[in-house]
N, CA, C and O atoms as a Tripos MOL2 file, in Angstrom:
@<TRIPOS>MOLECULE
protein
  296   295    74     0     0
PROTEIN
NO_CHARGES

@<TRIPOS>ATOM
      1 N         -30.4280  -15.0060  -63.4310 N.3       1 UNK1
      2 CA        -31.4540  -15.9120  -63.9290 C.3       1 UNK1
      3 C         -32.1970  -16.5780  -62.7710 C.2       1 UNK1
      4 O         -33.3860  -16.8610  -62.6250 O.2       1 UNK1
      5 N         -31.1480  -16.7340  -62.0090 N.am      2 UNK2
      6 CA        -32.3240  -17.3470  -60.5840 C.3       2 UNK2
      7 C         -32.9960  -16.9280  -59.6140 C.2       2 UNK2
      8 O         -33.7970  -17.5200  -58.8900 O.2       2 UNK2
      9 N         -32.4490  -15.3000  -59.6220 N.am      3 UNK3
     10 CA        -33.6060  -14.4350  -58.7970 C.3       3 UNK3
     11 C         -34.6000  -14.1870  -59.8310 C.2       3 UNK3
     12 O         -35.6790  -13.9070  -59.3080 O.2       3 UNK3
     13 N         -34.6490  -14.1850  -61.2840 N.am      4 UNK4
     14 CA        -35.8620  -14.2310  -62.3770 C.3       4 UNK4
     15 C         -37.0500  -15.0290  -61.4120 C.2       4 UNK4
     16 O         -38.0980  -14.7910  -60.8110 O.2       4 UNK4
     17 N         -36.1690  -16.0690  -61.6930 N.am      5 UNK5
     18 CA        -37.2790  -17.5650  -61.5050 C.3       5 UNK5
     19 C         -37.6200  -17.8090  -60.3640 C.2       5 UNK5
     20 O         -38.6870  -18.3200  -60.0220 O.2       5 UNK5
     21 N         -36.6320  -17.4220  -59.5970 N.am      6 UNK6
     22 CA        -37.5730  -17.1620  -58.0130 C.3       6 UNK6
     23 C         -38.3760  -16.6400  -57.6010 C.2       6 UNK6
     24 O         -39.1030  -17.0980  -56.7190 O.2       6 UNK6
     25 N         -38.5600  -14.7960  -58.4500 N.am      7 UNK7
     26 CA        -39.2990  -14.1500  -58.4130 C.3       7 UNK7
     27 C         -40.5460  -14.2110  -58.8970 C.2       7 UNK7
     28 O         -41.4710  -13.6290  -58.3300 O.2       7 UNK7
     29 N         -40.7450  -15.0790  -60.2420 N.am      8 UNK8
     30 CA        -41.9150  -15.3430  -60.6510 C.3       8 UNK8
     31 C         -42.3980  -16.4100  -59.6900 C.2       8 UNK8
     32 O         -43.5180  -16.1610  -59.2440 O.2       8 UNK8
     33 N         -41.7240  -17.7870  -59.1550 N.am      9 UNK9
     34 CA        -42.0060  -18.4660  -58.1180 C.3       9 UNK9
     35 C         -43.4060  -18.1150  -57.2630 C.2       9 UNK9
     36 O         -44.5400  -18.5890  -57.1990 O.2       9 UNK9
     37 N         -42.7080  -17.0670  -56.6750 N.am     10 UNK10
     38 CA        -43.4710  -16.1130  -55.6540 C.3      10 UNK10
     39 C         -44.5800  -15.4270  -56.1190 C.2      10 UNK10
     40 O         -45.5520  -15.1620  -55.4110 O.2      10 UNK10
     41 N         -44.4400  -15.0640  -57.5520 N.am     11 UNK11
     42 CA        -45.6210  -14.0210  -58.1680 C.3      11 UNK11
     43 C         -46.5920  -15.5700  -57.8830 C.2      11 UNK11
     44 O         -47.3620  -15.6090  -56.9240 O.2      11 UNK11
     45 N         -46.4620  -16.5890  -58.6770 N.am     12 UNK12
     46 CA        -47.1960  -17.3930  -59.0750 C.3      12 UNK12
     47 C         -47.7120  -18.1720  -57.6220 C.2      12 UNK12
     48 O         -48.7510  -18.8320  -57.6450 O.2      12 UNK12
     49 N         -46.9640  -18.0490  -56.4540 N.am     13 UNK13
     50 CA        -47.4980  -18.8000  -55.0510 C.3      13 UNK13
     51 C         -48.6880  -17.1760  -54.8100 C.2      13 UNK13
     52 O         -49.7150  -17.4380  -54.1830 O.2      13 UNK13
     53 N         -48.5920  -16.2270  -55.1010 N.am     14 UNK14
     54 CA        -49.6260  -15.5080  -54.2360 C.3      14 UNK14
     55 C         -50.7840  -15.2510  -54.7960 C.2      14 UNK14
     56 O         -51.8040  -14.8020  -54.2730 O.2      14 UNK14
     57 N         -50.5180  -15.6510  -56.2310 N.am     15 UNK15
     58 CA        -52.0910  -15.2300  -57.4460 C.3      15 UNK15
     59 C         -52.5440  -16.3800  -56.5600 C.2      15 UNK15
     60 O         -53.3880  -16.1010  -55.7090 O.2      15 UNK15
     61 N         -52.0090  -17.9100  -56.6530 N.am     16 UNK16
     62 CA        -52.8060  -18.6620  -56.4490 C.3      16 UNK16
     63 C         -53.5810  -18.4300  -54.6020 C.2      16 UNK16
     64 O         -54.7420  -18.4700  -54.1950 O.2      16 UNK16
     65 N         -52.4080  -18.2230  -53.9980 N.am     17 UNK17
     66 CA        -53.1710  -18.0540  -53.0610 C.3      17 UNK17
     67 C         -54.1490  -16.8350  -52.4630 C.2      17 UNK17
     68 O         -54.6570  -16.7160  -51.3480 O.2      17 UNK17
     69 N         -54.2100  -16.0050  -53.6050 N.am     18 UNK18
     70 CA        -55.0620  -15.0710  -53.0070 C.3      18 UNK18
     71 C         -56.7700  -15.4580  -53.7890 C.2      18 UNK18
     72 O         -57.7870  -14.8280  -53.5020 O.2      18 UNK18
     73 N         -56.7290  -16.3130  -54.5260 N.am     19 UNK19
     74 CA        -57.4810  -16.4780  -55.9410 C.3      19 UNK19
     75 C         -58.3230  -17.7820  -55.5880 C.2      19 UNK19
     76 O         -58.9310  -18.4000  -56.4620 O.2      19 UNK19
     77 N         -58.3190  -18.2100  -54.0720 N.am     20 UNK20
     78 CA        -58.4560  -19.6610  -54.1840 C.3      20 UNK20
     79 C         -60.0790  -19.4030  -53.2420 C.2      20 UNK20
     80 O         -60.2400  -18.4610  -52.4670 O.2      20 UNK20
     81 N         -60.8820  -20.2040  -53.4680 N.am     21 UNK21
     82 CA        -62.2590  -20.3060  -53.3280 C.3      21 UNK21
     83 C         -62.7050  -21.8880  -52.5860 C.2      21 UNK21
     84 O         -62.1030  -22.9600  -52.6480 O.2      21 UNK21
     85 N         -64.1520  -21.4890  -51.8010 N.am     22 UNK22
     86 CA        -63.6480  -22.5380  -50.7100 C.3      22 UNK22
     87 C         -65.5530  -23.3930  -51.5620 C.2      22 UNK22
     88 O         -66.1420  -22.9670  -52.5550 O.2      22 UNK22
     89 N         -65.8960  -24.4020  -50.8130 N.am     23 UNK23
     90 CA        -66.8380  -24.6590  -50.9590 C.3      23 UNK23
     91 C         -67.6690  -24.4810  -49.5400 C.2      23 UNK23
     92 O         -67.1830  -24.5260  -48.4100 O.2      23 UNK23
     93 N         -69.1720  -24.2470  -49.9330 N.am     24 UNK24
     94 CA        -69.4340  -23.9680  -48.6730 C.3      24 UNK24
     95 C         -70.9440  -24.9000  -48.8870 C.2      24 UNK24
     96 O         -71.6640  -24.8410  -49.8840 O.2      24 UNK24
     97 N         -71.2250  -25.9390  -47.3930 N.am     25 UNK25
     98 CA        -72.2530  -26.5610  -48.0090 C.3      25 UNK25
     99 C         -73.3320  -26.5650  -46.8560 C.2      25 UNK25
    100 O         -72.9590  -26.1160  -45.7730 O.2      25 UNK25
    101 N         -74.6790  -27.0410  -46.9730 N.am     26 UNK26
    102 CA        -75.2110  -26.5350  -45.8310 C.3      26 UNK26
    103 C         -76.9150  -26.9760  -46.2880 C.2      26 UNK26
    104 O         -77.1900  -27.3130  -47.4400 O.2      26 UNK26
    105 N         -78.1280  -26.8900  -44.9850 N.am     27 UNK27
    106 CA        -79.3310  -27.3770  -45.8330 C.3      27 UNK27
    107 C         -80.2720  -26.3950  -44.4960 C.2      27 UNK27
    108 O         -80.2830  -26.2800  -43.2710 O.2      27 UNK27
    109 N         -80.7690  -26.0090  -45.3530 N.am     28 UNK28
    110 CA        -82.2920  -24.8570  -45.0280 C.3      28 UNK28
    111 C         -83.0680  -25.6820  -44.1980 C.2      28 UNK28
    112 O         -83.2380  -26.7510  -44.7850 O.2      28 UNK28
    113 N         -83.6020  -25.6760  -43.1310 N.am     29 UNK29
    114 CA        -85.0520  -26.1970  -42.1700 C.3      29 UNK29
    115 C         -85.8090  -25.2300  -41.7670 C.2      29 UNK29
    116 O         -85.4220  -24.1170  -41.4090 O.2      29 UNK29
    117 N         -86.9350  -25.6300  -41.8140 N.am     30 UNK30
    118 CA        -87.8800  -24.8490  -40.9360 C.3      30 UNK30
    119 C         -87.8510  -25.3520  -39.4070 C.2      30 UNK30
    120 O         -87.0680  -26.2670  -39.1530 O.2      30 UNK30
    121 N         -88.6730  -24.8070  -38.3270 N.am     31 UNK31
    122 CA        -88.6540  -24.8560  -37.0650 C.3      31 UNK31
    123 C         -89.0460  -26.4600  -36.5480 C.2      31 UNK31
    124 O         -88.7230  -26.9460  -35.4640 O.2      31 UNK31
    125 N         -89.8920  -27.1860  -37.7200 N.am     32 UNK32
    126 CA        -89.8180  -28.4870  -37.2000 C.3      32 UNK32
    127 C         -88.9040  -29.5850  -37.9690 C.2      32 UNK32
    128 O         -89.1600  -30.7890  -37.9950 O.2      32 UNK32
    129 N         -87.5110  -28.8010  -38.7490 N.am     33 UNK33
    130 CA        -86.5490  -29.8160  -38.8150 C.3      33 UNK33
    131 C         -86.9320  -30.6420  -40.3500 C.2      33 UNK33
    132 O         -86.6010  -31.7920  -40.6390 O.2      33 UNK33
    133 N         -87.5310  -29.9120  -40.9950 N.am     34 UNK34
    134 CA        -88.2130  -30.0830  -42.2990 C.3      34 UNK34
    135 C         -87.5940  -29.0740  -43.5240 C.2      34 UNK34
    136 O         -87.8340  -27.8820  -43.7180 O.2      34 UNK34
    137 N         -86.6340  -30.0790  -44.3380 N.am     35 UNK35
    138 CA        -86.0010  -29.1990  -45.3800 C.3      35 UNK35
    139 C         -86.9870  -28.2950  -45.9870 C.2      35 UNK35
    140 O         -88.2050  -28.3260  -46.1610 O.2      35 UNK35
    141 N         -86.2030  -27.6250  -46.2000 N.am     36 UNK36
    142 CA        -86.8740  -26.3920  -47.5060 C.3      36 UNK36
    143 C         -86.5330  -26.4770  -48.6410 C.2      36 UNK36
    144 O         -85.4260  -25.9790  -48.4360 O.2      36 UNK36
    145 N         -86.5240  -26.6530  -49.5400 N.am     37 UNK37
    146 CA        -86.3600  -26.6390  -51.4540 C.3      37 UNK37
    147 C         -87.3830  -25.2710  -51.6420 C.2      37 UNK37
    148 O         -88.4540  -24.7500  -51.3280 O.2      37 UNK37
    149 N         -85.7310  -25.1120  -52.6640 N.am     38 UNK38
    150 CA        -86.0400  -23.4400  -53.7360 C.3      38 UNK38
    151 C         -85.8740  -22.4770  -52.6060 C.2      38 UNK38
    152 O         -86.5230  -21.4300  -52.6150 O.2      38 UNK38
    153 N         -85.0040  -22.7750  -51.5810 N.am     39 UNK39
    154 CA        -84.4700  -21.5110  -51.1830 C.3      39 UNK39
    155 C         -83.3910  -21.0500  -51.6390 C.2      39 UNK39
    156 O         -82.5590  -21.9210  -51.8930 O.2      39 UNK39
    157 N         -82.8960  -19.3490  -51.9680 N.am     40 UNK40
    158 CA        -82.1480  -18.6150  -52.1710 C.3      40 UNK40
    159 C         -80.9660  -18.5640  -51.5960 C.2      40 UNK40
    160 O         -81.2030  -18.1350  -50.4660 O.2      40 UNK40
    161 N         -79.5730  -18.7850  -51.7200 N.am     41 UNK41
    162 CA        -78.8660  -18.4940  -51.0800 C.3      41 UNK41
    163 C         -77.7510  -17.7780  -51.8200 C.2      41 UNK41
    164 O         -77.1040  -18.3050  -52.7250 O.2      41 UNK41
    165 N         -77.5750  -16.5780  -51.3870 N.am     42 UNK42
    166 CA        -76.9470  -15.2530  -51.8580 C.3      42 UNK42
    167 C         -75.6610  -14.7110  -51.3160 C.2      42 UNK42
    168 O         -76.0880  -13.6340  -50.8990 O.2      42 UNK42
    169 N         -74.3860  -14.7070  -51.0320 N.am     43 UNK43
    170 CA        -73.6280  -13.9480  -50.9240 C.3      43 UNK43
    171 C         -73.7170  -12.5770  -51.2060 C.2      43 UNK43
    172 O         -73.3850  -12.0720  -52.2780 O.2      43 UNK43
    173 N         -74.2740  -11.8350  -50.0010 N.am     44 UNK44
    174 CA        -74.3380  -11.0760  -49.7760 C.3      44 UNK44
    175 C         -73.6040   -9.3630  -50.6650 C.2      44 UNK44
    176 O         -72.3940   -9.1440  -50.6070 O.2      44 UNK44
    177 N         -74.4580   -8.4830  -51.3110 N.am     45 UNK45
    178 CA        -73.6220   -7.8890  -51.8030 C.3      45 UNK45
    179 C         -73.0410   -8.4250  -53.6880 C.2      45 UNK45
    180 O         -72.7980   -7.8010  -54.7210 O.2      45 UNK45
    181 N         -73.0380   -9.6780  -53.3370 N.am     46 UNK46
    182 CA        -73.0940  -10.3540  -54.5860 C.3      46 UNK46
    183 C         -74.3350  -11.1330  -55.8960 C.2      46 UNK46
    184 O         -75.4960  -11.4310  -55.6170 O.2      46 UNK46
    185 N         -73.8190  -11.2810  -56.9950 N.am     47 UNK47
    186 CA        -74.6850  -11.9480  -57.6580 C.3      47 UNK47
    187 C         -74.4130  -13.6290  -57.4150 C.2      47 UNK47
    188 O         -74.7210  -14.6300  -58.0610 O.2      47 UNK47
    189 N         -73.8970  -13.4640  -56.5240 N.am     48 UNK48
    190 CA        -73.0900  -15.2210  -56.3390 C.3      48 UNK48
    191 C         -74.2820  -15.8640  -55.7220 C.2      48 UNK48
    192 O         -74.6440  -15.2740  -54.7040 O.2      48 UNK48
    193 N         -75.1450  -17.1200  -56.1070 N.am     49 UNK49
    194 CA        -76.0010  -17.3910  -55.3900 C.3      49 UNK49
    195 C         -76.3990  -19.1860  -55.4910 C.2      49 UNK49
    196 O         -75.7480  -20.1780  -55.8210 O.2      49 UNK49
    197 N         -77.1000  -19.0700  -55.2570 N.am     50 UNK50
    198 CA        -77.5160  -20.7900  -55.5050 C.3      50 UNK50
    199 C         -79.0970  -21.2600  -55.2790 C.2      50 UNK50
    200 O         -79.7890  -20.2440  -55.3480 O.2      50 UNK50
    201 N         -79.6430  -22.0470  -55.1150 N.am     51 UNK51
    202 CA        -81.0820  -22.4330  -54.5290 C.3      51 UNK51
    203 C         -80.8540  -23.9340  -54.2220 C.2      51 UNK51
    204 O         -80.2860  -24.8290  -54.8480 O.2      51 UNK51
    205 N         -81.5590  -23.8830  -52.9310 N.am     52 UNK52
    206 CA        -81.6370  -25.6990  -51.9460 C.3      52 UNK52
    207 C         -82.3340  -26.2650  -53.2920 C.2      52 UNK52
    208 O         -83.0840  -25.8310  -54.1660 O.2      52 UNK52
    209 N         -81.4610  -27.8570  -52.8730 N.am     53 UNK53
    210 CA        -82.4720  -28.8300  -53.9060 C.3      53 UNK53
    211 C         -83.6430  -29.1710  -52.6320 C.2      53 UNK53
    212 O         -83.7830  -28.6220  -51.5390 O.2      53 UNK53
    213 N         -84.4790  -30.4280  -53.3340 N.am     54 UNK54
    214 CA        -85.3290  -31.1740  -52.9990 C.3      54 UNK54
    215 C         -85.1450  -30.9830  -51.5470 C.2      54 UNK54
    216 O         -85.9420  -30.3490  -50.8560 O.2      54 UNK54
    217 N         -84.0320  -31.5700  -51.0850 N.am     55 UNK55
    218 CA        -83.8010  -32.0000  -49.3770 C.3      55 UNK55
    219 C         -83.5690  -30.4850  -48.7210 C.2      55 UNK55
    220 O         -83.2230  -30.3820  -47.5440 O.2      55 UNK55
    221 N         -83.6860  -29.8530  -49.1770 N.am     56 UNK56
    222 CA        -83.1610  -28.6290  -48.5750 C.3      56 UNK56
    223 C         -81.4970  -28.3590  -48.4260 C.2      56 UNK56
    224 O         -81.0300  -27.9680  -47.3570 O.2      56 UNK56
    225 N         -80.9110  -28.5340  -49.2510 N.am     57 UNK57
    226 CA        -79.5370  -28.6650  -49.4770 C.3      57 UNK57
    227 C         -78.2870  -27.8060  -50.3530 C.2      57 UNK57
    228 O         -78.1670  -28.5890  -51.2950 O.2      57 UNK57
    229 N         -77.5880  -27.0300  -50.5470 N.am     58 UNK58
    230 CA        -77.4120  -26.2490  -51.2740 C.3      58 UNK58
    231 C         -75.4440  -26.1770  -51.0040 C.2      58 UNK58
    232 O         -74.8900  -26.3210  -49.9150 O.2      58 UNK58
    233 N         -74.8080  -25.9410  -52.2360 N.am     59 UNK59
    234 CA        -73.3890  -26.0510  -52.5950 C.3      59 UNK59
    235 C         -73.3760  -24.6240  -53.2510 C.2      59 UNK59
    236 O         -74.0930  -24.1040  -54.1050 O.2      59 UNK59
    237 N         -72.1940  -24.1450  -52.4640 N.am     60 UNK60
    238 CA        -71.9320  -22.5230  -53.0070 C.3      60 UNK60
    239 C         -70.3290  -22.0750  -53.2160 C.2      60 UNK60
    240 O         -69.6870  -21.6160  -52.2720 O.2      60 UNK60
    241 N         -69.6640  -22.2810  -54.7480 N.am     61 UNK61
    242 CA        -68.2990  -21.6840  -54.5170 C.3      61 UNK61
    243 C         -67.7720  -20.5400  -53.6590 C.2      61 UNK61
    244 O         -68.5740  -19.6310  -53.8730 O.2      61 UNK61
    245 N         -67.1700  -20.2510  -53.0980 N.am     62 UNK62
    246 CA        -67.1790  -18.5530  -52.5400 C.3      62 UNK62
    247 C         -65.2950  -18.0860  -52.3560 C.2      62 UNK62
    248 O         -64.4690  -18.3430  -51.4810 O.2      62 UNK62
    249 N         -65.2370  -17.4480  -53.4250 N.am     63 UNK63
    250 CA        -64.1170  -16.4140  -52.7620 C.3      63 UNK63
    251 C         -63.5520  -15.8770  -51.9800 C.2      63 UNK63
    252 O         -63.9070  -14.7620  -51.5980 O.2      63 UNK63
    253 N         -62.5920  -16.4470  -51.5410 N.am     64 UNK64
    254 CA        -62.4450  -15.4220  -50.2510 C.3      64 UNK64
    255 C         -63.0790  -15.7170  -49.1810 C.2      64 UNK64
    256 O         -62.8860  -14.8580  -48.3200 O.2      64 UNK64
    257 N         -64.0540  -16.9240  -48.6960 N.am     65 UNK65
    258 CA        -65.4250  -16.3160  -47.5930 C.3      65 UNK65
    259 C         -65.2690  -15.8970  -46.5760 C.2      65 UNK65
    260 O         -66.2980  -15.4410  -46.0770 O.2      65 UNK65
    261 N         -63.7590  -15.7840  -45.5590 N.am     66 UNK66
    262 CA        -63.8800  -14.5480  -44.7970 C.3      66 UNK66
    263 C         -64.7070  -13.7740  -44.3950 C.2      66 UNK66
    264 O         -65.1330  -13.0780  -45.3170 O.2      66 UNK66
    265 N         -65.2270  -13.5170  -43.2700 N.am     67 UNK67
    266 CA        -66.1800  -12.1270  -43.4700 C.3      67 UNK67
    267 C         -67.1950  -12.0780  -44.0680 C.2      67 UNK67
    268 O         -67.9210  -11.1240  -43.7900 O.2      67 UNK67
    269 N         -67.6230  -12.9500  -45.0050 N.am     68 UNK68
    270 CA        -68.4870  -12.8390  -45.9770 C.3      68 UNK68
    271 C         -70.1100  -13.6970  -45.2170 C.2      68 UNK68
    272 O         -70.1610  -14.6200  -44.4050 O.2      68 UNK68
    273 N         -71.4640  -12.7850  -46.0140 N.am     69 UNK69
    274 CA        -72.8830  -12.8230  -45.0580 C.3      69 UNK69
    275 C         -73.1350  -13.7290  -46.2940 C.2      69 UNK69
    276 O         -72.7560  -13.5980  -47.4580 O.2      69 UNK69
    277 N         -73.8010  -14.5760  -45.7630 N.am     70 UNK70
    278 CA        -75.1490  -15.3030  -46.7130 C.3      70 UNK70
    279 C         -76.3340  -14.9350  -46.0230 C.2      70 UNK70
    280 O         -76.7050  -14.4990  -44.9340 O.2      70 UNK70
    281 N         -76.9490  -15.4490  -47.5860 N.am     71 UNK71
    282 CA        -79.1770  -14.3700  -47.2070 C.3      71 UNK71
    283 C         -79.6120  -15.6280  -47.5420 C.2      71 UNK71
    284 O         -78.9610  -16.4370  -48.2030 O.2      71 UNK71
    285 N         -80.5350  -15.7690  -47.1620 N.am     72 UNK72
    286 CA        -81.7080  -16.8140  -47.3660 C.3      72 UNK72
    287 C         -82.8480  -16.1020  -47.7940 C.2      72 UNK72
    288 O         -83.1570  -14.9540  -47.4720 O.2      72 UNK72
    289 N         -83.3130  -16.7000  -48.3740 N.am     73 UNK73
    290 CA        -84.5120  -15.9210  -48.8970 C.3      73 UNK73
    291 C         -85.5490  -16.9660  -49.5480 C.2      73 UNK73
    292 O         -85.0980  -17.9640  -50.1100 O.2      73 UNK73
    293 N         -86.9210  -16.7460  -49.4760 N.am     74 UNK74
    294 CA        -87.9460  -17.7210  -49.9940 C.3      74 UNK74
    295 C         -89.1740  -16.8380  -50.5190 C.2      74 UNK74
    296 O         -90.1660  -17.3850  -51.0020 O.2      74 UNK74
@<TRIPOS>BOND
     1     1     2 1
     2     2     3 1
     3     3     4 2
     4     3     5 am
     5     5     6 1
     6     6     7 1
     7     7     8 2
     8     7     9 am
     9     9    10 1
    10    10    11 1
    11    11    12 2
    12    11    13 am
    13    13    14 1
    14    14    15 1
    15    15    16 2
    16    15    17 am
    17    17    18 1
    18    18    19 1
    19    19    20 2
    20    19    21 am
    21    21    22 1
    22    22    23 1
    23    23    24 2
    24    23    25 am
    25    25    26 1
    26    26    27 1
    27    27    28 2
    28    27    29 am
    29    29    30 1
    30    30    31 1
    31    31    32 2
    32    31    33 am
    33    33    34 1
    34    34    35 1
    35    35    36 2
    36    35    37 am
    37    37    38 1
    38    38    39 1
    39    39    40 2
    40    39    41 am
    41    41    42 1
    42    42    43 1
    43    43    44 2
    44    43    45 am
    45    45    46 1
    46    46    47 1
    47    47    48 2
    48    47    49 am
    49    49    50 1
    50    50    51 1
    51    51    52 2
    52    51    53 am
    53    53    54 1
    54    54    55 1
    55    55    56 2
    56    55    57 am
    57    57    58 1
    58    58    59 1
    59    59    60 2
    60    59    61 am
    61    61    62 1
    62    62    63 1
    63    63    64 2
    64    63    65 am
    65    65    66 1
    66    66    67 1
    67    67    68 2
    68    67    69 am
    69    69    70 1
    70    70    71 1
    71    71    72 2
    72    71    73 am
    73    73    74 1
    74    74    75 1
    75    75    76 2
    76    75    77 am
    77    77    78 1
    78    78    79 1
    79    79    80 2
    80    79    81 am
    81    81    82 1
    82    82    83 1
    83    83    84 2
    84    83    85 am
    85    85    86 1
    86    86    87 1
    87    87    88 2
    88    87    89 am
    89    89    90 1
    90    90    91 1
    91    91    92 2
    92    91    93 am
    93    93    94 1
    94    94    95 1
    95    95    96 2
    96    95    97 am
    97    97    98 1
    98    98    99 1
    99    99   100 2
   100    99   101 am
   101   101   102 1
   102   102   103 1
   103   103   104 2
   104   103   105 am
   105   105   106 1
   106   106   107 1
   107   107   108 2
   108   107   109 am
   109   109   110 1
   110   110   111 1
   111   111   112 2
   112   111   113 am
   113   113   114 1
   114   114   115 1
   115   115   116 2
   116   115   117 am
   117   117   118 1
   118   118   119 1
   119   119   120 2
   120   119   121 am
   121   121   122 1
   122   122   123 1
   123   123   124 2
   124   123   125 am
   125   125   126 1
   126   126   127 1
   127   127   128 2
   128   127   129 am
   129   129   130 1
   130   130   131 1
   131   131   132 2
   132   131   133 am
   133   133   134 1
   134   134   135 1
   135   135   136 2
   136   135   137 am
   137   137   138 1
   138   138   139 1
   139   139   140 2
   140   139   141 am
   141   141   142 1
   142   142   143 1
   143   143   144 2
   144   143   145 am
   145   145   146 1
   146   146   147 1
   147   147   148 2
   148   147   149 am
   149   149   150 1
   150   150   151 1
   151   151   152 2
   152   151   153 am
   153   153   154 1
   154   154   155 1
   155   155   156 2
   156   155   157 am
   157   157   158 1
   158   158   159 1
   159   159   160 2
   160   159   161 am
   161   161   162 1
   162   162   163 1
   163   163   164 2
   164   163   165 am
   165   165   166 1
   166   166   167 1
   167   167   168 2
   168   167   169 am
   169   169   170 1
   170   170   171 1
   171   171   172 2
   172   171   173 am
   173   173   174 1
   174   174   175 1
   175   175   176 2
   176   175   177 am
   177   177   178 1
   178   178   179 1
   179   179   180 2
   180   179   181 am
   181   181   182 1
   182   182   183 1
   183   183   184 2
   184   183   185 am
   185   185   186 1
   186   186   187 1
   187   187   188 2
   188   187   189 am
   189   189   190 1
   190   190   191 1
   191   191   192 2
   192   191   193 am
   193   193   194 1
   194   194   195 1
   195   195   196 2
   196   195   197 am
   197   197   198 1
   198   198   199 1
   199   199   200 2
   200   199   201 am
   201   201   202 1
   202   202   203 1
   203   203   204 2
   204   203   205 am
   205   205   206 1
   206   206   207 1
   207   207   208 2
   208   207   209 am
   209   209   210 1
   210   210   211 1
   211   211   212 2
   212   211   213 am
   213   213   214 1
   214   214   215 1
   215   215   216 2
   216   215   217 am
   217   217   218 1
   218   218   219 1
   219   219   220 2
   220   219   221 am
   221   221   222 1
   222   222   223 1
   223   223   224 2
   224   223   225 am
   225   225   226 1
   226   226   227 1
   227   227   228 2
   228   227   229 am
   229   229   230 1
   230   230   231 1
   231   231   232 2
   232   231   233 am
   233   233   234 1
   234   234   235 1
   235   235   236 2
   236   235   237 am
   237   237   238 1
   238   238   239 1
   239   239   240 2
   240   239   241 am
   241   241   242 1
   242   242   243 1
   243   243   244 2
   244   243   245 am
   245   245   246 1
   246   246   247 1
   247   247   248 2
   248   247   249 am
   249   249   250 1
   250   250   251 1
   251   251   252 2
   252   251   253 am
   253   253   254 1
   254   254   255 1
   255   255   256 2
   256   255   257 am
   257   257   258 1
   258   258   259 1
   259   259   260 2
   260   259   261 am
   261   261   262 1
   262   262   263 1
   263   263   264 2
   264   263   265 am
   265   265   266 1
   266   266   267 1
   267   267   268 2
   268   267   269 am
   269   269   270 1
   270   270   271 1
   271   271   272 2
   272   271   273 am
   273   273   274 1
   274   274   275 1
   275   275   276 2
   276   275   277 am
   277   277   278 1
   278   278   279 1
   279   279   280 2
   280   279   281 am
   281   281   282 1
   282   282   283 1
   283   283   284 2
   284   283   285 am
   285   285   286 1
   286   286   287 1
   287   287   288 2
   288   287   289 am
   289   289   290 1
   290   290   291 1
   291   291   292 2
   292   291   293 am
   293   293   294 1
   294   294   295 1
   295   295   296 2
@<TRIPOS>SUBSTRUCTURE
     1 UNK1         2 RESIDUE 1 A UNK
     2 UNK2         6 RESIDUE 1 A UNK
     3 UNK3        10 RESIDUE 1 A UNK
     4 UNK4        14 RESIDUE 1 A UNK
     5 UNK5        18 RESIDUE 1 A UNK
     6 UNK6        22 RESIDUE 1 A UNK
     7 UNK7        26 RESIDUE 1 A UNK
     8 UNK8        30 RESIDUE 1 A UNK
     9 UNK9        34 RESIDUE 1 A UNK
    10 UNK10       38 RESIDUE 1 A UNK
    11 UNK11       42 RESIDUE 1 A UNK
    12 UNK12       46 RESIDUE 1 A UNK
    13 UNK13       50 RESIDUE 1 A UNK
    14 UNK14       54 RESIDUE 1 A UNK
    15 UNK15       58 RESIDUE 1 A UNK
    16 UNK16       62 RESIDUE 1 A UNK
    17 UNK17       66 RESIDUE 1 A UNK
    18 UNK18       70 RESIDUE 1 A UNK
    19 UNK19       74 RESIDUE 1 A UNK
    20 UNK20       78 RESIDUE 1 A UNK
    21 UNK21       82 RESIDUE 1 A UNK
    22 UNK22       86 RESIDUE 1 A UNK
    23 UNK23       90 RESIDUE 1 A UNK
    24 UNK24       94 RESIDUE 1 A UNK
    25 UNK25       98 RESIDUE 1 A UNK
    26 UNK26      102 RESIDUE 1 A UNK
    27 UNK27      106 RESIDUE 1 A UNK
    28 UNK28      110 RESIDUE 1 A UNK
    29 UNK29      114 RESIDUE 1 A UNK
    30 UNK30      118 RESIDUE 1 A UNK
    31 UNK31      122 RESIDUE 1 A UNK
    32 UNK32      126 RESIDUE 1 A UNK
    33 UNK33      130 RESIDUE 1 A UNK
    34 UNK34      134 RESIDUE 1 A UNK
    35 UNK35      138 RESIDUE 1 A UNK
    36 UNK36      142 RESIDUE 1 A UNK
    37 UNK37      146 RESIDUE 1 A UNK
    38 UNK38      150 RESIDUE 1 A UNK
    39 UNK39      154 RESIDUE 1 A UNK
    40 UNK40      158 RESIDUE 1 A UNK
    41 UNK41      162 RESIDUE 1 A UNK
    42 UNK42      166 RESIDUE 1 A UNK
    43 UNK43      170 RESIDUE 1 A UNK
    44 UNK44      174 RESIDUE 1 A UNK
    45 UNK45      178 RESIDUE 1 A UNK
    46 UNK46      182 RESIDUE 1 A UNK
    47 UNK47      186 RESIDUE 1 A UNK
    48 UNK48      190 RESIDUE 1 A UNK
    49 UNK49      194 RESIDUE 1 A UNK
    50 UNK50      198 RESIDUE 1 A UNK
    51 UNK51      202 RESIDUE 1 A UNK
    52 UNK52      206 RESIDUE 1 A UNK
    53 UNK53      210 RESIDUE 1 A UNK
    54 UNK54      214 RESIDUE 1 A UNK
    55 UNK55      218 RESIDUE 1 A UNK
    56 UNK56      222 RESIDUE 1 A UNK
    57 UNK57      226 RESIDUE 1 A UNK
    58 UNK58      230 RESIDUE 1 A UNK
    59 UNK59      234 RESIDUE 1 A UNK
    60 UNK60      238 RESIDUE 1 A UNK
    61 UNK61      242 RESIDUE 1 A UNK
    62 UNK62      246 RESIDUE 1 A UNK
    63 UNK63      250 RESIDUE 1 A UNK
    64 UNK64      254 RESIDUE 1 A UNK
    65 UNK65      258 RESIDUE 1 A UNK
    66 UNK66      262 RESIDUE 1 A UNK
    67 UNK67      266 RESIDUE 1 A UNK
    68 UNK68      270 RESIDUE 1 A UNK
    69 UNK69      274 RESIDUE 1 A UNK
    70 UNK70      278 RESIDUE 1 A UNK
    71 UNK71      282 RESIDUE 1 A UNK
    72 UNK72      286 RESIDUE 1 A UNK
    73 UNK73      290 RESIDUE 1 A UNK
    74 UNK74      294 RESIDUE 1 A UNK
């Protein structure tokens, strides 16, 4: 019974830790330091995306982000 429950233990420490998602936060400028609003921001490869508010500002869950490209786009 207690290698059962140990074993699920372990199932249940690696779903979570393989499953866990980071926040990623960040704000668009142009060359003179002037937010951008309604820019695109895309995880690459993905439909995962977002758009800057007003200030040029933008919050993106991401999986995994490792390795992972963001696009900008306008």
């Amino acid at each position: 019974m207690k290698r059962i429950i140990l074993t699920m233990f372990l199932i249940a420490c690696f779903v979570l830790g393989y499953a866990q998602t980071r926040l990623l936060t960040g704000s668009v400028v142009d060359g003179d330091n002037i937010p951008l609003p309604g820019v695109s921001v895309i995880v690459k490869g993905t439909t995962t995306g977002t758009v800057t508010d007003i200030d040029g500002q933008f919050r993106l869950n991401v999986d995994n982000p490792n390795g992972k490209t963001l696009v900008f786009s306008s």
